[in-house]
C-alpha positions in Angstrom: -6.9 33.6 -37.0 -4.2 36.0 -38.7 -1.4 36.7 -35.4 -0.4 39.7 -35.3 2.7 39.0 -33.4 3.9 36.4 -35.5 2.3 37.3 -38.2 0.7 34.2 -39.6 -2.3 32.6 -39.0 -2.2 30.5 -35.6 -4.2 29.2 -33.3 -6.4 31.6 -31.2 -6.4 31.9 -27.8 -9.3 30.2 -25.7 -10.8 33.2 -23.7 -9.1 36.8 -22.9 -5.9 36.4 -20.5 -6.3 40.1 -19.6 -9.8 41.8 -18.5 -10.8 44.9 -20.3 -10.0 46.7 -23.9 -7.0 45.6 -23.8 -7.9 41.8 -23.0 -10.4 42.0 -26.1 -7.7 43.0 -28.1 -5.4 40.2 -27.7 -7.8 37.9 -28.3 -9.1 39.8 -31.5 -4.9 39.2 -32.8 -2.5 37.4 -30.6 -2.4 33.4 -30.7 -2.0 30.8 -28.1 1.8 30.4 -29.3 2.4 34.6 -29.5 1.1 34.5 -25.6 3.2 31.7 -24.2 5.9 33.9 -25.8 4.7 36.5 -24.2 4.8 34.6 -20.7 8.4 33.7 -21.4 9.2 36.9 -21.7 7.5 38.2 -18.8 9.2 35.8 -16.1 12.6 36.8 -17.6 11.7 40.4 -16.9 10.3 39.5 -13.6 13.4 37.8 -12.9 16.2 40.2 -14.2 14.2 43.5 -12.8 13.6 41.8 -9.5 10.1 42.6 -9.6 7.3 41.8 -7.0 4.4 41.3 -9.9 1.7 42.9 -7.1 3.2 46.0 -6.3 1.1 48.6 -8.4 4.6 49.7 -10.4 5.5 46.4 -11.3 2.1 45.6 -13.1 2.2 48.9 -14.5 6.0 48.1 -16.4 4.4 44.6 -17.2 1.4 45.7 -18.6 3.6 48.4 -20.7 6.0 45.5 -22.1 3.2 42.9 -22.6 1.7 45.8 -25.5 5.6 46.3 -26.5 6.3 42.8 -26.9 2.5 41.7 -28.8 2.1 44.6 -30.8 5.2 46.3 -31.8 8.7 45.5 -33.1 10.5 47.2 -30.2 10.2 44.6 -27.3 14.5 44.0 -25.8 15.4 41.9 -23.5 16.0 43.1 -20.0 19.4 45.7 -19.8 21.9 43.4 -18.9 20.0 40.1 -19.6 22.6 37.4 -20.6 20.9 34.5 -22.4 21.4 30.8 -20.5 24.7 29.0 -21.7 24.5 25.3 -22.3 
């Protein structure tokens, strides 16, 4: 399947990891790969926003970056995110 996220053709995902519209569309054009990125991504914004993923705000902000980061160009990292030293 073509990626649109990384755009090349990857490996699809198994079954929707969201319900709904929007689940149908990931698996219609995100890969396996594009969605682990997409779950790295998410526990760094967890983590640098504080957020409590089951508070109705949070899940809201999440949902909005998860369509940021899989289906546009303009997914950032957190303000003041400061990648890991080694």
């Amino acid at each position: 399947m073509y990626c649109q996220k990384l755009k090349r053709e990857a490996e699809p995902l198994e079954k929707p990891p969201f319900p709904g519209e929007l689940g149908q569309r990931i698996i219609d054009n995100i890969s396996k790969e594009a969605w682990q990125m997409w779950l790295a991504q998410q526990t760094m914004i967890i983590n640098e926003n504080r957020l409590t993923p089951f508070e109705p705000e949070a899940r809201a902000l999440l949902k909005t970056e998860m369509e940021k980061f899989l289906f546009t160009d303009d997914a950032q990292a957190p303000e003041g995110y400061t990648p890991p030293t080694k």
